[in-house]
C-alpha positions in Angstrom: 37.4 27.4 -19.3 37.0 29.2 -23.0 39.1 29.2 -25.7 38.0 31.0 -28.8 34.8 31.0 -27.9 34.8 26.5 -27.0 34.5 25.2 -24.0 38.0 22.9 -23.4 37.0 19.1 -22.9 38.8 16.6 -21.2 39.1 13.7 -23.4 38.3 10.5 -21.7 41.5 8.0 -23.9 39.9 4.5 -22.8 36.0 5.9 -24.3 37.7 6.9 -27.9 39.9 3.8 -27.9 36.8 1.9 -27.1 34.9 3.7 -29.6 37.4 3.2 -32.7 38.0 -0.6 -32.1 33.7 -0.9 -32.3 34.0 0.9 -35.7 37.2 -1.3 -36.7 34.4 -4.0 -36.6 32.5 -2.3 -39.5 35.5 -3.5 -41.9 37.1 -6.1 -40.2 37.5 -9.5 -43.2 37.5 -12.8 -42.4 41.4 -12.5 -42.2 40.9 -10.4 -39.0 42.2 -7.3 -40.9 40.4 -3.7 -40.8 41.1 -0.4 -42.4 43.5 1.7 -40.2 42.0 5.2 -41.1 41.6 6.8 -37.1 43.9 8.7 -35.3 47.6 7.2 -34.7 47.8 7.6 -31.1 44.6 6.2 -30.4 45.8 3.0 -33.3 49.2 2.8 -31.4 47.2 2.8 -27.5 45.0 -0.4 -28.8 48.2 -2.0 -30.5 49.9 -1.4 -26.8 46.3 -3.0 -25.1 46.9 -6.4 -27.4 44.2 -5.5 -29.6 45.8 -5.1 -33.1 49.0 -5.6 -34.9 51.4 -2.3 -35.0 49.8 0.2 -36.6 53.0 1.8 -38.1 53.4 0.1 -41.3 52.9 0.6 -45.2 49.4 -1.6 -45.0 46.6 0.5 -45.3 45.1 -2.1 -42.3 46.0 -3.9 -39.2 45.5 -7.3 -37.8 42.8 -7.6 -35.0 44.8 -10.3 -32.3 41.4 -12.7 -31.1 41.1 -10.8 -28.0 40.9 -7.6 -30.2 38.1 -9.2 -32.5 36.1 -10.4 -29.5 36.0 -7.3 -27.8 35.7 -5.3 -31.1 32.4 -7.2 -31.8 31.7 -7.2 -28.0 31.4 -2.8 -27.9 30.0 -2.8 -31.4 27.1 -4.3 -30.3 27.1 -2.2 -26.9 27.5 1.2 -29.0 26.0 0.9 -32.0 23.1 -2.0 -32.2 19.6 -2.0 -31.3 18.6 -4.3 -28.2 17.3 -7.5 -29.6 
C-alpha cells in the first residue's frame, strides 16, 4: 500500500524500544541516568517494561532500574559493536 508516493511500514514496537534503550547506553552516568531525548511513547513502553524511571517529568533524563542497565548494555553490544 502507497501513500504519497511511500510505501506504509508496519512498525515492529519491541525492535524500536529495543533500539532506543541500546542508545540510552551511549549516555547513561555512573548514577544510572541517561538523556531522555526519543520518542515519549516509546520512553513511557520501556518505563512500563521496568526498564527506567517515568519518563514524564521536568528532568531532562531518567533513571535506568539494574534490569534496564543490564539489558541496555546487553543490545548495545548486540546492535552496535564489532564481534571481538
Amino acid at each position: 500500500m502507497e501513500r504519497s508516493g511511500y510505501r506504509i511500514m508496519e512498525i515492529d514496537k519491541e525492535k524500536i524500544d529495543d533500539a532506543i534503550l541500546a542508545l540510552l547506553f551511549l549516555s547513561l552516568d555512573r548514577d544510572g541516568r541517561s538523556w531522555k531525548g526519543f520518542d515519549w511513547d516509546a520512553m513511557n513502553r520501556l518505563h512500563e517494561k521496568g526498564y527506567i524511571s517515568n519518563p514524564i517529568s521536568k528532568a531532562k533524563s531518567v533513571i535506568l532500574t539494574d534490569e534496564g542497565i543490564e539489558r541496555s548494555e546487553h543490545l548495545f553490544r548486540a546492535l552496535f559493536c564489532k564481534p571481538e
